[in-house]
Each structure stands twice: as C-alpha cells, then as structure tokens.
CHARMM-style PDB file with segment names, atoms N, HN, CA, C and O in Angstrom:
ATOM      1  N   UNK     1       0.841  -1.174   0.000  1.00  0.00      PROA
ATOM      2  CA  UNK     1       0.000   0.000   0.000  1.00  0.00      PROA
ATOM      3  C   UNK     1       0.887   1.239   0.000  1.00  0.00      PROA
ATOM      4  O   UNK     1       1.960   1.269   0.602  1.00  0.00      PROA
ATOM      5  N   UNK     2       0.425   2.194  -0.655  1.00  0.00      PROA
ATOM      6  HN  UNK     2      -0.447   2.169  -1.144  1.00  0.00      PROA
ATOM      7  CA  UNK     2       1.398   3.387  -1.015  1.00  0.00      PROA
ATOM      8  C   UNK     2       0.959   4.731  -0.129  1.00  0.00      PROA
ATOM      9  O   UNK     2      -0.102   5.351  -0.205  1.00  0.00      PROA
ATOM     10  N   UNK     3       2.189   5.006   0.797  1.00  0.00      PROA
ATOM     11  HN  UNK     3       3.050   4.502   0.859  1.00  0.00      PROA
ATOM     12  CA  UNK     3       1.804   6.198   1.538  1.00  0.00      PROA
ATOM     13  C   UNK     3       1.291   7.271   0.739  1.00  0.00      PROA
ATOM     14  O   UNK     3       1.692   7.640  -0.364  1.00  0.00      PROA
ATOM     15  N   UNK     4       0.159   7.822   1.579  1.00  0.00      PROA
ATOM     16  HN  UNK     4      -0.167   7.522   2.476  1.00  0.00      PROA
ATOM     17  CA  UNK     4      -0.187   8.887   1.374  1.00  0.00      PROA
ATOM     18  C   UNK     4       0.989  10.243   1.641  1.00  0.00      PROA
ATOM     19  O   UNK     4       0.658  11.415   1.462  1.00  0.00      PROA
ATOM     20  N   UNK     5       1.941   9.958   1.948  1.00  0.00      PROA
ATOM     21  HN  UNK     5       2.210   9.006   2.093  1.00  0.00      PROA
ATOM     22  CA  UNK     5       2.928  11.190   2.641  1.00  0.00      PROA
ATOM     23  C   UNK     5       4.266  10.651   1.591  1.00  0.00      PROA
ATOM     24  O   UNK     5       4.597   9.499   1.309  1.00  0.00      PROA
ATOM     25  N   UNK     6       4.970  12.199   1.079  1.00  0.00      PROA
ATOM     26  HN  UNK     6       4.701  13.134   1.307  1.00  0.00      PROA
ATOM     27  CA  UNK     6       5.689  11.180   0.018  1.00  0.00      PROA
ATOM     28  C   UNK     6       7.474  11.634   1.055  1.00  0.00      PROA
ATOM     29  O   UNK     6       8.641  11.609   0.665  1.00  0.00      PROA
ATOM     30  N   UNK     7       6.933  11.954   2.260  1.00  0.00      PROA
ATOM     31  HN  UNK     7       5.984  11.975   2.577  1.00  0.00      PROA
ATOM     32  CA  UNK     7       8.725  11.873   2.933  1.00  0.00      PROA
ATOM     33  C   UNK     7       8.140  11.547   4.615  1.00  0.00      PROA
ATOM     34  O   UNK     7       7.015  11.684   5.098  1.00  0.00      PROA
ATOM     35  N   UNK     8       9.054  11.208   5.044  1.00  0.00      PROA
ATOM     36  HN  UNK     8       9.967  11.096   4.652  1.00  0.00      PROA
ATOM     37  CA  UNK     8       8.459  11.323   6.992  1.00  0.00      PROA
ATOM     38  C   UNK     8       8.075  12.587   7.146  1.00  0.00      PROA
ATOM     39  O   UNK     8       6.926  12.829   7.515  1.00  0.00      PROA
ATOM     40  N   UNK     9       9.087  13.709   6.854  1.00  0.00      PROA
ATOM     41  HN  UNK     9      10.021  13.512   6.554  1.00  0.00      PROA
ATOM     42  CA  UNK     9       8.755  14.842   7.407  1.00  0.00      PROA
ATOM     43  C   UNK     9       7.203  15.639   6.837  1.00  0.00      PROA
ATOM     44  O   UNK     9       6.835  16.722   7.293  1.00  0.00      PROA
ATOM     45  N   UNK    10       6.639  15.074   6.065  1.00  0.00      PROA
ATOM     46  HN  UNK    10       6.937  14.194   5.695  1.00  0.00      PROA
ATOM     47  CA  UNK    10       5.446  15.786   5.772  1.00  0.00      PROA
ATOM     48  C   UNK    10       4.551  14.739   6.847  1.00  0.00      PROA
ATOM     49  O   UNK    10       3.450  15.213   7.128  1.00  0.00      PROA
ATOM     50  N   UNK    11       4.736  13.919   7.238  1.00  0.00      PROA
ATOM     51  HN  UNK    11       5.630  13.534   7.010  1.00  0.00      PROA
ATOM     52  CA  UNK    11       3.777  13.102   8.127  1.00  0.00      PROA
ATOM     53  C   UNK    11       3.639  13.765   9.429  1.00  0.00      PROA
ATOM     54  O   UNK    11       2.584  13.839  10.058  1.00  0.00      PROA
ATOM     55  N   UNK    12       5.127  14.392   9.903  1.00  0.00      PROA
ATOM     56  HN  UNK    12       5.985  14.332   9.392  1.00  0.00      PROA
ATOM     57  CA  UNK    12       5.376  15.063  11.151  1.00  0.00      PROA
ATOM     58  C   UNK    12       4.751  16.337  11.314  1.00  0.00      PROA
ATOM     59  O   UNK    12       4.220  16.742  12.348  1.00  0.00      PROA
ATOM     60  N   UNK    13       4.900  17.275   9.631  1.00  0.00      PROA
ATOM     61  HN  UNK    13       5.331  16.946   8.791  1.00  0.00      PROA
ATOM     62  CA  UNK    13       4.289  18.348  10.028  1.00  0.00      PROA
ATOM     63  C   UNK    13       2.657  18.320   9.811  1.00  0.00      PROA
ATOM     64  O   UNK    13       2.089  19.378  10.082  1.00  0.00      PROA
ATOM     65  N   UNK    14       1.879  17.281   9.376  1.00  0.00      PROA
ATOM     66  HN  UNK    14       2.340  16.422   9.156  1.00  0.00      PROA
ATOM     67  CA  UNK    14       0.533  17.016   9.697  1.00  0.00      PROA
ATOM     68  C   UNK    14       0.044  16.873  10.955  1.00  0.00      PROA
ATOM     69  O   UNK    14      -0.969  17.457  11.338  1.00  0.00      PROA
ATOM     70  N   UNK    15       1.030  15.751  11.980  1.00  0.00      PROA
ATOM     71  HN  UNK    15       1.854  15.277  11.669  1.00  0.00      PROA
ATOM     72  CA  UNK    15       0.433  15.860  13.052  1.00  0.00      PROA
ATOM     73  C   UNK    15       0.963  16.914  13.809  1.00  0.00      PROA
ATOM     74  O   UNK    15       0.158  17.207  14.694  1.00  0.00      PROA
ATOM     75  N   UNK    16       2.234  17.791  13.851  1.00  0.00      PROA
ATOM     76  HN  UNK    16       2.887  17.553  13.133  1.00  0.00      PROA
ATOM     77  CA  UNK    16       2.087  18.850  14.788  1.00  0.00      PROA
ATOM     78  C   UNK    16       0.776  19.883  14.074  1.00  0.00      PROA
ATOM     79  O   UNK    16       0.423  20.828  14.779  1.00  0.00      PROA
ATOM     80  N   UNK    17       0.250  19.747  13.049  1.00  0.00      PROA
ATOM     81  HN  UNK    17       0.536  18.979  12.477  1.00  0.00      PROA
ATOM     82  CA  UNK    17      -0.510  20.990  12.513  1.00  0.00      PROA
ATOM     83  C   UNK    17      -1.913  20.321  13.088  1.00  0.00      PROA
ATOM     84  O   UNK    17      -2.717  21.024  13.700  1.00  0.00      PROA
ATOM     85  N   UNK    18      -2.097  19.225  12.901  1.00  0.00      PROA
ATOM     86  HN  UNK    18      -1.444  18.654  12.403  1.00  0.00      PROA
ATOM     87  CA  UNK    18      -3.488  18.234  13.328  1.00  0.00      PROA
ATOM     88  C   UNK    18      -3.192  19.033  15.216  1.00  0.00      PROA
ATOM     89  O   UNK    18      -4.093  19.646  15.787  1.00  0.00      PROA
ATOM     90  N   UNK    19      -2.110  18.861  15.701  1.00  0.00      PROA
ATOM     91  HN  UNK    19      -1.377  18.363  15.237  1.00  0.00      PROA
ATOM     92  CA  UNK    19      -1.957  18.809  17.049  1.00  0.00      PROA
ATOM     93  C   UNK    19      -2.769  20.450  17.105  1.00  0.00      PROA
ATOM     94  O   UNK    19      -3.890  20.732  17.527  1.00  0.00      PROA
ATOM     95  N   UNK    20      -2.099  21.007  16.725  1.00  0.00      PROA
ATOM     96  HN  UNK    20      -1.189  20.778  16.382  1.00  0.00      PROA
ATOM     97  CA  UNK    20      -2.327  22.652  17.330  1.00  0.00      PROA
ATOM     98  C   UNK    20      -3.900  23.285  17.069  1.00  0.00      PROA
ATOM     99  O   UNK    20      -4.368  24.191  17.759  1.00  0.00      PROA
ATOM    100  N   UNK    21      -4.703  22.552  15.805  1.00  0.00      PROA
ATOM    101  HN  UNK    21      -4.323  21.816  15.244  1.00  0.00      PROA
ATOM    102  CA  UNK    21      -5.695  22.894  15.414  1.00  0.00      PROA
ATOM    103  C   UNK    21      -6.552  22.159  16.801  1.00  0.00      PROA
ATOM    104  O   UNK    21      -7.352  22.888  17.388  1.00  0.00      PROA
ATOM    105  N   UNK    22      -6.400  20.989  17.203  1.00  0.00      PROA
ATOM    106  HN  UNK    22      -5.750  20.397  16.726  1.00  0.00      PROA
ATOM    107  CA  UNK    22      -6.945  20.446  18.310  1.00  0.00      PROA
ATOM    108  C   UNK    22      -6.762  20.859  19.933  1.00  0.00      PROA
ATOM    109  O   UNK    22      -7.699  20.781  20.727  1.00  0.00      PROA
ATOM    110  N   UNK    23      -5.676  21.223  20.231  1.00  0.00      PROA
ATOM    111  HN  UNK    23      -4.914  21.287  19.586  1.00  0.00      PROA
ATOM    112  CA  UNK    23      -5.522  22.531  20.929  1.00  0.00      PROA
ATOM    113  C   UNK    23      -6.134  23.297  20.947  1.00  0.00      PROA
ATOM    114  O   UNK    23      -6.725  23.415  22.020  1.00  0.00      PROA
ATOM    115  N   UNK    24      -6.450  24.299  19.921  1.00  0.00      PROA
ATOM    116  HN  UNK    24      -5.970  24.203  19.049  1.00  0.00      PROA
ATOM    117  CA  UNK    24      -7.052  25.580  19.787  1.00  0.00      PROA
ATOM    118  C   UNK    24      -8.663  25.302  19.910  1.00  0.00      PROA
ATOM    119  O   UNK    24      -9.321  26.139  20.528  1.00  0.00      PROA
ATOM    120  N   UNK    25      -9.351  24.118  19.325  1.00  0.00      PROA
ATOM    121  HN  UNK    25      -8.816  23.438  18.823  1.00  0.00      PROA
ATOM    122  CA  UNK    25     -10.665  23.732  19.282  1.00  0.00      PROA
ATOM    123  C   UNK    25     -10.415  23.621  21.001  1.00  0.00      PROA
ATOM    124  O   UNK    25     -10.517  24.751  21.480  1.00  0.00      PROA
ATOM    125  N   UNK    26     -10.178  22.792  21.837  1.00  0.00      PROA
ATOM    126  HN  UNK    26     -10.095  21.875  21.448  1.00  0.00      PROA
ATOM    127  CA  UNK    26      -9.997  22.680  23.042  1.00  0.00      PROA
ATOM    128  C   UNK    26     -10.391  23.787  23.866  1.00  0.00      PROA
ATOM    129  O   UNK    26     -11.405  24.130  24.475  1.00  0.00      PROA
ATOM    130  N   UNK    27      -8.837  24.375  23.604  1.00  0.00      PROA
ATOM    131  HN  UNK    27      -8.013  24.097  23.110  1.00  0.00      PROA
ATOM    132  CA  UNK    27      -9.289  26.268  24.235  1.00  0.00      PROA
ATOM    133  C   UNK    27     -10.137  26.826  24.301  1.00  0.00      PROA
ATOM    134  O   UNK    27     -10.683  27.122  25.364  1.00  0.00      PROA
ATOM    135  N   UNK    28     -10.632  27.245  22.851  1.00  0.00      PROA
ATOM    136  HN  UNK    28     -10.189  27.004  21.988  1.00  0.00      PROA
ATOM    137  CA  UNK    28     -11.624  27.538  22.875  1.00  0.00      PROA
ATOM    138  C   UNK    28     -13.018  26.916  23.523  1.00  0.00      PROA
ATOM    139  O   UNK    28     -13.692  27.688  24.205  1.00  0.00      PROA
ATOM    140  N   UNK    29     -13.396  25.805  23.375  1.00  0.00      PROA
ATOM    141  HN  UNK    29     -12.849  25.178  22.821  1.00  0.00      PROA
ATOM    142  CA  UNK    29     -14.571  24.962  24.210  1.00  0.00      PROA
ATOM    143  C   UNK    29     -14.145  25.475  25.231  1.00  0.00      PROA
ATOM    144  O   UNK    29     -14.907  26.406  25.492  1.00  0.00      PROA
ATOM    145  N   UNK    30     -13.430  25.412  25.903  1.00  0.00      PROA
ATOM    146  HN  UNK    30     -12.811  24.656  25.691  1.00  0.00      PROA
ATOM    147  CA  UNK    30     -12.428  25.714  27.763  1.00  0.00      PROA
ATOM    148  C   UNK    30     -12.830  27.303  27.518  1.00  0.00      PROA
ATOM    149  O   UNK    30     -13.340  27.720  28.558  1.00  0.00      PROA
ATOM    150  N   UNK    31     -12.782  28.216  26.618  1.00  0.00      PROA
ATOM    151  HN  UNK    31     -12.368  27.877  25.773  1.00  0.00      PROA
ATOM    152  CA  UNK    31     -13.091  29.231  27.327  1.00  0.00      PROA
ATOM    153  C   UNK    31     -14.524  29.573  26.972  1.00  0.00      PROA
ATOM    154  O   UNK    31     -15.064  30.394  27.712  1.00  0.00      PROA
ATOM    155  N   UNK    32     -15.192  29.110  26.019  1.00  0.00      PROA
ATOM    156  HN  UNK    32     -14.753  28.443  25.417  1.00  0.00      PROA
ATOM    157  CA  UNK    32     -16.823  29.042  26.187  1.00  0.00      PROA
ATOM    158  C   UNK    32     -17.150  28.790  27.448  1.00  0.00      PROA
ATOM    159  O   UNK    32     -17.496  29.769  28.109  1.00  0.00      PROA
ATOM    160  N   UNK    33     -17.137  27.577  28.056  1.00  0.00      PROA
ATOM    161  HN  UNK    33     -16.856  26.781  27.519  1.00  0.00      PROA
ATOM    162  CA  UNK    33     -17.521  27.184  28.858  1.00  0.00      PROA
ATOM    163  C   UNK    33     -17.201  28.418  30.144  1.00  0.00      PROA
ATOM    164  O   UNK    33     -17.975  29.055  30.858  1.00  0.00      PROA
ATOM    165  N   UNK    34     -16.334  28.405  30.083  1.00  0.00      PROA
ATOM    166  HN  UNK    34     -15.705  27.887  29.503  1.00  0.00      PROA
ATOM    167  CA  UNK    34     -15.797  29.718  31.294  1.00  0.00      PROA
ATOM    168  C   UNK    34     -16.837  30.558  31.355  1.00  0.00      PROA
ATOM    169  O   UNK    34     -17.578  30.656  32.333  1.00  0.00      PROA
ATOM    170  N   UNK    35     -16.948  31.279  30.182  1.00  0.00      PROA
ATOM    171  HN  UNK    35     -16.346  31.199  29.387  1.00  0.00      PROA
ATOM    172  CA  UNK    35     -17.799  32.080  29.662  1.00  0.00      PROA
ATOM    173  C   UNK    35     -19.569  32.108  30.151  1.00  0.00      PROA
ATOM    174  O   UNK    35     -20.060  33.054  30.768  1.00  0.00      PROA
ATOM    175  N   UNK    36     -20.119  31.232  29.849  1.00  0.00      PROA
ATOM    176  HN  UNK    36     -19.721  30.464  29.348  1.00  0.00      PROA
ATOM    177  CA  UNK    36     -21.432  30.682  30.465  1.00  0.00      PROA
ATOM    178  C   UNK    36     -21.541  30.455  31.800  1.00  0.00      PROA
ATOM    179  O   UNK    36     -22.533  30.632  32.508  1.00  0.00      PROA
ATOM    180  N   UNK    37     -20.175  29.943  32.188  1.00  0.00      PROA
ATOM    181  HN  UNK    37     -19.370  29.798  31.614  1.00  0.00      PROA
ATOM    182  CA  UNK    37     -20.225  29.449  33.380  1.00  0.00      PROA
ATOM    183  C   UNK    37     -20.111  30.659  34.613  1.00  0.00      PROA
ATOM    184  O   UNK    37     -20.664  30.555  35.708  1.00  0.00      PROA
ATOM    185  N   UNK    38     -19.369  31.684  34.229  1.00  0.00      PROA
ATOM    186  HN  UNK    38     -18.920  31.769  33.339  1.00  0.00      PROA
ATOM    187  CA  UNK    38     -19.685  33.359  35.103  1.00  0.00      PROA
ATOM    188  C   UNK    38     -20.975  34.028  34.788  1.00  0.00      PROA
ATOM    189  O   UNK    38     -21.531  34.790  35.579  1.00  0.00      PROA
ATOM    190  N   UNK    39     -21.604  33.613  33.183  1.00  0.00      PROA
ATOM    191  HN  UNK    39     -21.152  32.994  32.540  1.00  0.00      PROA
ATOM    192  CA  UNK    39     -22.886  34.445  32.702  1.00  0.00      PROA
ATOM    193  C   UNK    39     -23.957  33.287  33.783  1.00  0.00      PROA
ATOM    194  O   UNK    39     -25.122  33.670  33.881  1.00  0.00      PROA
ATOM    195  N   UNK    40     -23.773  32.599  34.180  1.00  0.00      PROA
ATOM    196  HN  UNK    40     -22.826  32.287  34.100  1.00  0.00      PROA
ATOM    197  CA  UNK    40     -24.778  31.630  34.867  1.00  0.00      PROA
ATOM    198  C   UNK    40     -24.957  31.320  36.347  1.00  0.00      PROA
ATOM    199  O   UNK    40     -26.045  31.050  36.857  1.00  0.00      PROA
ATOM    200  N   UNK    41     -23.547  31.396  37.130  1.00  0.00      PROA
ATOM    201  HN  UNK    41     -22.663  31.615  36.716  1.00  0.00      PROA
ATOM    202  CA  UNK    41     -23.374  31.329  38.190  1.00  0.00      PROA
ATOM    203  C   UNK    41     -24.726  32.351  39.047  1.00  0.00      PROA
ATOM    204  O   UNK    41     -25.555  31.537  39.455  1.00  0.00      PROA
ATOM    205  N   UNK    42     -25.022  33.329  39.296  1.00  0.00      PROA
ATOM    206  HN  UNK    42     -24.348  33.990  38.965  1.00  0.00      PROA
ATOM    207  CA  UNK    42     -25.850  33.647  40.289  1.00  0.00      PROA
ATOM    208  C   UNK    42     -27.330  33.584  39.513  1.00  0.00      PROA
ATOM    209  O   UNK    42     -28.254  34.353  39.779  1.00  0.00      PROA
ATOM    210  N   UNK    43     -27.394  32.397  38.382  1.00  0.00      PROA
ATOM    211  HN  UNK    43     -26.643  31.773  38.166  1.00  0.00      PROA
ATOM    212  CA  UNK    43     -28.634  32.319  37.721  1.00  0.00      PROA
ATOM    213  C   UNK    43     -29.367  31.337  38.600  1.00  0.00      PROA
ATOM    214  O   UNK    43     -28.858  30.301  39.027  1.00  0.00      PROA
ATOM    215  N   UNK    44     -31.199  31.933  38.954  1.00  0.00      PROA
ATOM    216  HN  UNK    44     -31.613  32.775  38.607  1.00  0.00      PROA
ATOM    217  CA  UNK    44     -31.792  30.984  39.888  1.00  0.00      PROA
ATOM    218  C   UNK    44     -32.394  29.727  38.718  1.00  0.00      PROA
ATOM    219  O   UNK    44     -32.950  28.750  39.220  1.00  0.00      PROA
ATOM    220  N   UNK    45     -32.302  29.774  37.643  1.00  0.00      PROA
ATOM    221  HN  UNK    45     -31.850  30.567  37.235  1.00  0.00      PROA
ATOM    222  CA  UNK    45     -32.518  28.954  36.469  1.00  0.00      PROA
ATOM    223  C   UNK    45     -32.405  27.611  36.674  1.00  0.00      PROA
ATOM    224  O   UNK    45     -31.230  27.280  36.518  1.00  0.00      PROA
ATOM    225  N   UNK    46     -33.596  26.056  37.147  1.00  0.00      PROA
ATOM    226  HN  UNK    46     -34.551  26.325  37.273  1.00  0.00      PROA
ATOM    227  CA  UNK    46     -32.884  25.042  37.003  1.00  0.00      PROA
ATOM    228  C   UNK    46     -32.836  24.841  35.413  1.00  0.00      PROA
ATOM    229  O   UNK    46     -33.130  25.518  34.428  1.00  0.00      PROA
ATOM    230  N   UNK    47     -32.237  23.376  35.705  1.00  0.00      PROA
ATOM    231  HN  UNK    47     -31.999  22.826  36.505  1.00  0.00      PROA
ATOM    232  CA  UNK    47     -31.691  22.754  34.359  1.00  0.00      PROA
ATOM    233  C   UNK    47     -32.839  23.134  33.106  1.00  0.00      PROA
ATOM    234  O   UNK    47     -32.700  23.769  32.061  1.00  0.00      PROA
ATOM    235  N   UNK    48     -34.597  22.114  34.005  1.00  0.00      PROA
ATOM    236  HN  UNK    48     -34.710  21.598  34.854  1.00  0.00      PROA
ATOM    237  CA  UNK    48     -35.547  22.084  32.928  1.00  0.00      PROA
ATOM    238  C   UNK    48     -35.854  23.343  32.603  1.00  0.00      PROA
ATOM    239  O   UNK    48     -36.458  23.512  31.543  1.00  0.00      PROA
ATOM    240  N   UNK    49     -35.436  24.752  33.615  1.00  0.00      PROA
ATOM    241  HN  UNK    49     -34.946  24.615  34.475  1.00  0.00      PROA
ATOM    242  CA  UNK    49     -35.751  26.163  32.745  1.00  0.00      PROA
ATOM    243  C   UNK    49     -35.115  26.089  31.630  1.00  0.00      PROA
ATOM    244  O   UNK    49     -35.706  26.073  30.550  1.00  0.00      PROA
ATOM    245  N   UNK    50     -34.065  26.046  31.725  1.00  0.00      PROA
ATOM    246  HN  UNK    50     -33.585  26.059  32.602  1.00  0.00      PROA
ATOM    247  CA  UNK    50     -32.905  25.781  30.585  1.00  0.00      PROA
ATOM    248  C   UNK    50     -33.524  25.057  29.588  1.00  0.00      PROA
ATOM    249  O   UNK    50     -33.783  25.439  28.447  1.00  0.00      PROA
ATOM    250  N   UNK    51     -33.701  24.196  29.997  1.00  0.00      PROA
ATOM    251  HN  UNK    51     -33.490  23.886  30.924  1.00  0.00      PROA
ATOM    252  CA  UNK    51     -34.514  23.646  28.679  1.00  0.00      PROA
ATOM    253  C   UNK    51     -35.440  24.181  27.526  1.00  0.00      PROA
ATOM    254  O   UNK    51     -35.213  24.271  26.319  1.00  0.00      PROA
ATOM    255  N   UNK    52     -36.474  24.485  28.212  1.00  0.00      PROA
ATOM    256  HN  UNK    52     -36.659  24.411  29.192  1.00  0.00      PROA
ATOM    257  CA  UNK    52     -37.261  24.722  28.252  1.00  0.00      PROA
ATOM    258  C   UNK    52     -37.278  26.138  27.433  1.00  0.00      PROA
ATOM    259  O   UNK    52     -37.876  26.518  26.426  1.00  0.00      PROA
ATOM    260  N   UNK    53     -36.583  26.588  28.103  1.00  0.00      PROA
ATOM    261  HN  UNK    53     -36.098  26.279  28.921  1.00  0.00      PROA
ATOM    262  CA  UNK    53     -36.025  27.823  27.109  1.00  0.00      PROA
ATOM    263  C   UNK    53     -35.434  27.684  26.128  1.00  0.00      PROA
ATOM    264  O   UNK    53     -35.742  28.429  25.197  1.00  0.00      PROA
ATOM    265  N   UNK    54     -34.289  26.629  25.913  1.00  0.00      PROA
ATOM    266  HN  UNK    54     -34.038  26.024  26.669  1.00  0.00      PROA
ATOM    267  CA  UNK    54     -33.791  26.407  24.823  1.00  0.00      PROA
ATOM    268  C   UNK    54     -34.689  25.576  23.623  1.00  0.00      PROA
ATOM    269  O   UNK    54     -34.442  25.544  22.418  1.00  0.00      PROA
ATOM    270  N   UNK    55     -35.637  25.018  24.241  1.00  0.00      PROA
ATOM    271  HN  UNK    55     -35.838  25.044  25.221  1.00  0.00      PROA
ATOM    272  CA  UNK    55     -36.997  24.152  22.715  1.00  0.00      PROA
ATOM    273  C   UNK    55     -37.581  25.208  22.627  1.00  0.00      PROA
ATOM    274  O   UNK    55     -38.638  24.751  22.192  1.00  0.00      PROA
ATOM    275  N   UNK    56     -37.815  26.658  22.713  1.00  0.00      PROA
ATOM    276  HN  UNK    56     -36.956  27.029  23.067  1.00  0.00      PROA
ATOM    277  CA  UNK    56     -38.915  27.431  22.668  1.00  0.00      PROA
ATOM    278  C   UNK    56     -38.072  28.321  21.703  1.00  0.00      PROA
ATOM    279  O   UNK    56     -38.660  28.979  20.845  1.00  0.00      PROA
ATOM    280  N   UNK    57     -36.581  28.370  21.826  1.00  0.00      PROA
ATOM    281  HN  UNK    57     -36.104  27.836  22.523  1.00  0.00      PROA
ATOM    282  CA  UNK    57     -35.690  29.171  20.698  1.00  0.00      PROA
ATOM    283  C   UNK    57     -35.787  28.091  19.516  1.00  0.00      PROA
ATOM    284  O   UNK    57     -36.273  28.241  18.396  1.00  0.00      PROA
ATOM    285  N   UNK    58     -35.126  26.846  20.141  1.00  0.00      PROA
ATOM    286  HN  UNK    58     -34.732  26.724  21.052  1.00  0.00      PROA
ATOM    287  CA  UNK    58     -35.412  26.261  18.614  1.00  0.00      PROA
ATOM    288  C   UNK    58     -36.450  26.157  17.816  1.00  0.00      PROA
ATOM    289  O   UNK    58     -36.176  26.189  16.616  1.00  0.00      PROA
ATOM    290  N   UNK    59     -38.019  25.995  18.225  1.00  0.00      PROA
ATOM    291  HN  UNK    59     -38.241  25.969  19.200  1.00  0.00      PROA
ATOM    292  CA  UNK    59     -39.081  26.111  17.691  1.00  0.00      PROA
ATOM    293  C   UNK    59     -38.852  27.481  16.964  1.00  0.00      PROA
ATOM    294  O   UNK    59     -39.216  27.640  15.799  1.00  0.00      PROA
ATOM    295  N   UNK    60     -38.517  28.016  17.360  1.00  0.00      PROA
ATOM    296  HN  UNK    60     -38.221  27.887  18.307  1.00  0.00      PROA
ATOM    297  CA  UNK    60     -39.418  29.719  16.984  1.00  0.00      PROA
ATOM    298  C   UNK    60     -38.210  29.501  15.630  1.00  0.00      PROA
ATOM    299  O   UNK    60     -38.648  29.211  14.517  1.00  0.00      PROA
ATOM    300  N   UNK    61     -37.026  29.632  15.801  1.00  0.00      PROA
ATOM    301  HN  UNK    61     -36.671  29.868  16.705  1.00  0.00      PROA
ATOM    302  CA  UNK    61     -35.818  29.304  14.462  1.00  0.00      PROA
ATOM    303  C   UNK    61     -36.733  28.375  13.637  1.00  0.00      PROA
ATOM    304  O   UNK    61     -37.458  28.906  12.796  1.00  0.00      PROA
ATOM    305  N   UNK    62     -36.770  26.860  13.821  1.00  0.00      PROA
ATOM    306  HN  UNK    62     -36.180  26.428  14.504  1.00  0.00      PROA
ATOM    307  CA  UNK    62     -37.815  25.834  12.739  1.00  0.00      PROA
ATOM    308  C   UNK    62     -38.714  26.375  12.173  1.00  0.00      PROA
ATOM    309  O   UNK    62     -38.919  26.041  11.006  1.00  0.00      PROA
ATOM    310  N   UNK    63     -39.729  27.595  12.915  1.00  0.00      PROA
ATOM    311  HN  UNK    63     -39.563  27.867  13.862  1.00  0.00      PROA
ATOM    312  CA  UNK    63     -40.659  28.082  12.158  1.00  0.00      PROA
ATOM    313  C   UNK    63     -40.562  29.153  11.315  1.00  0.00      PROA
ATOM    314  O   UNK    63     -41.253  29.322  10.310  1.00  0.00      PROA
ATOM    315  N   UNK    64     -39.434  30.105  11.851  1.00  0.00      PROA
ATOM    316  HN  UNK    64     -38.872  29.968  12.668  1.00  0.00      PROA
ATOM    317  CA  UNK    64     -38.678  31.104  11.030  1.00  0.00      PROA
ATOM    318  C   UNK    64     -38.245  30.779   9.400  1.00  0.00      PROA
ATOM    319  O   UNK    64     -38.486  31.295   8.308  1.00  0.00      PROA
ATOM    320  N   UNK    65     -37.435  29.573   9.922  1.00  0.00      PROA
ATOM    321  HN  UNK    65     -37.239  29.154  10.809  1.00  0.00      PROA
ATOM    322  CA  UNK    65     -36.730  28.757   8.751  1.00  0.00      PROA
ATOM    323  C   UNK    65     -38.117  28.173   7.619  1.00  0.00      PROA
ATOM    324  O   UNK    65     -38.228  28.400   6.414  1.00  0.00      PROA
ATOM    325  N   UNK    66     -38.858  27.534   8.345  1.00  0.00      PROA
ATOM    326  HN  UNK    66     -38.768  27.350   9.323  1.00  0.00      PROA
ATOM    327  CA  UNK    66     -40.161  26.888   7.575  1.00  0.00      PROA
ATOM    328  C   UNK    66     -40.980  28.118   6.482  1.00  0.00      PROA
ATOM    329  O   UNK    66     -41.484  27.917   5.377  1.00  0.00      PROA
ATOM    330  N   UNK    67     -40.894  29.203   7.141  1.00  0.00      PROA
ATOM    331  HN  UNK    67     -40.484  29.367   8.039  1.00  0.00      PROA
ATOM    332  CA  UNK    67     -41.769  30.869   6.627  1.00  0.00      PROA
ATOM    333  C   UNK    67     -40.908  30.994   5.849  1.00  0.00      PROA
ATOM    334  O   UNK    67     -41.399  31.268   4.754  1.00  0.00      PROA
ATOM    335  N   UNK    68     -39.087  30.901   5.800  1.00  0.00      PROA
ATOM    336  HN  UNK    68     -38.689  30.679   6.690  1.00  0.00      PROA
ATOM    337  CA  UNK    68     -38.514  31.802   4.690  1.00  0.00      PROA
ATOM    338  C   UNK    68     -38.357  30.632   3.287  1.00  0.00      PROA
ATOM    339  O   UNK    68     -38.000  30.847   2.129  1.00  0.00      PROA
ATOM    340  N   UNK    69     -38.689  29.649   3.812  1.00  0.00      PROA
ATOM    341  HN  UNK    69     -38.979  29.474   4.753  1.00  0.00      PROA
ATOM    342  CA  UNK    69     -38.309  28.405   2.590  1.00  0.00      PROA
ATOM    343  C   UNK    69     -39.675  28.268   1.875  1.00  0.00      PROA
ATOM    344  O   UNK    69     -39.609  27.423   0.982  1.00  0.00      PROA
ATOM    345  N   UNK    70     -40.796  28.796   1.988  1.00  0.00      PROA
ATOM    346  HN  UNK    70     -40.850  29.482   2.713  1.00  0.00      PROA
ATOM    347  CA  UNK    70     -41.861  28.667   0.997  1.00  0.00      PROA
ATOM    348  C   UNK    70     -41.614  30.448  -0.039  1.00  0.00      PROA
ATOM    349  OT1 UNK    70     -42.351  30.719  -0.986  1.00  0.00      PROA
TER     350      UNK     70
END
C-alpha cells in the first residue's frame, strides 16, 4: 500500500498541525464554557428552565426557517 505522505517529514508536520488545530478547538470549548459558566453562576434557572427555554428558541428558528423556505 502506497503512503499517502511522500517523505516522513510531511507526516510530522501534519500531526504537529493536526496537534495545534486540536488545541485551539480545546481552548476555545475551555473558554466558552468559562464564559457561560460566570454568565450563569448567580442564575436561579434550574436545568428544565434551561430547557425549556432552549426548545422554545429552537421552535421559533424551525418556524422562522419553515416561513422563509416557501
């Protein structure tokens, strides 16, 4: 079977480049989360508010979306 990589060193700089892009996806999630997690802290909101709130955005988007596609 014939490598896809036509030296080692292009194999190496895929995975340090694979590495850093996965890093950065990381970080970022890590600082979303941060993020929500100070916007939420003194929220009296349980989970099912959360919810609950969040099917009532997606509905209203589905029906948005449904109105602009006819």
């Amino acid at each position: 079977m014939e490598s896809r990589y036509h030296c080692p060193s292009q194999k190496n700089e895929c995975r340090f480049a694979r590495s850093a892009v996965i890093r950065l996806a990381i970080q970022e999630t890590v600082d979303a989360l941060e993020v929500m997690d100070a916007l939420t802290s003194e929220s009296g909101l349980t989970g099912s508010d959360v919810q609950e709130i969040a099917d009532k955005i997606n509905e209203s988007g589905r029906k948005r979306d449904e109105e602009e596609s006819v």
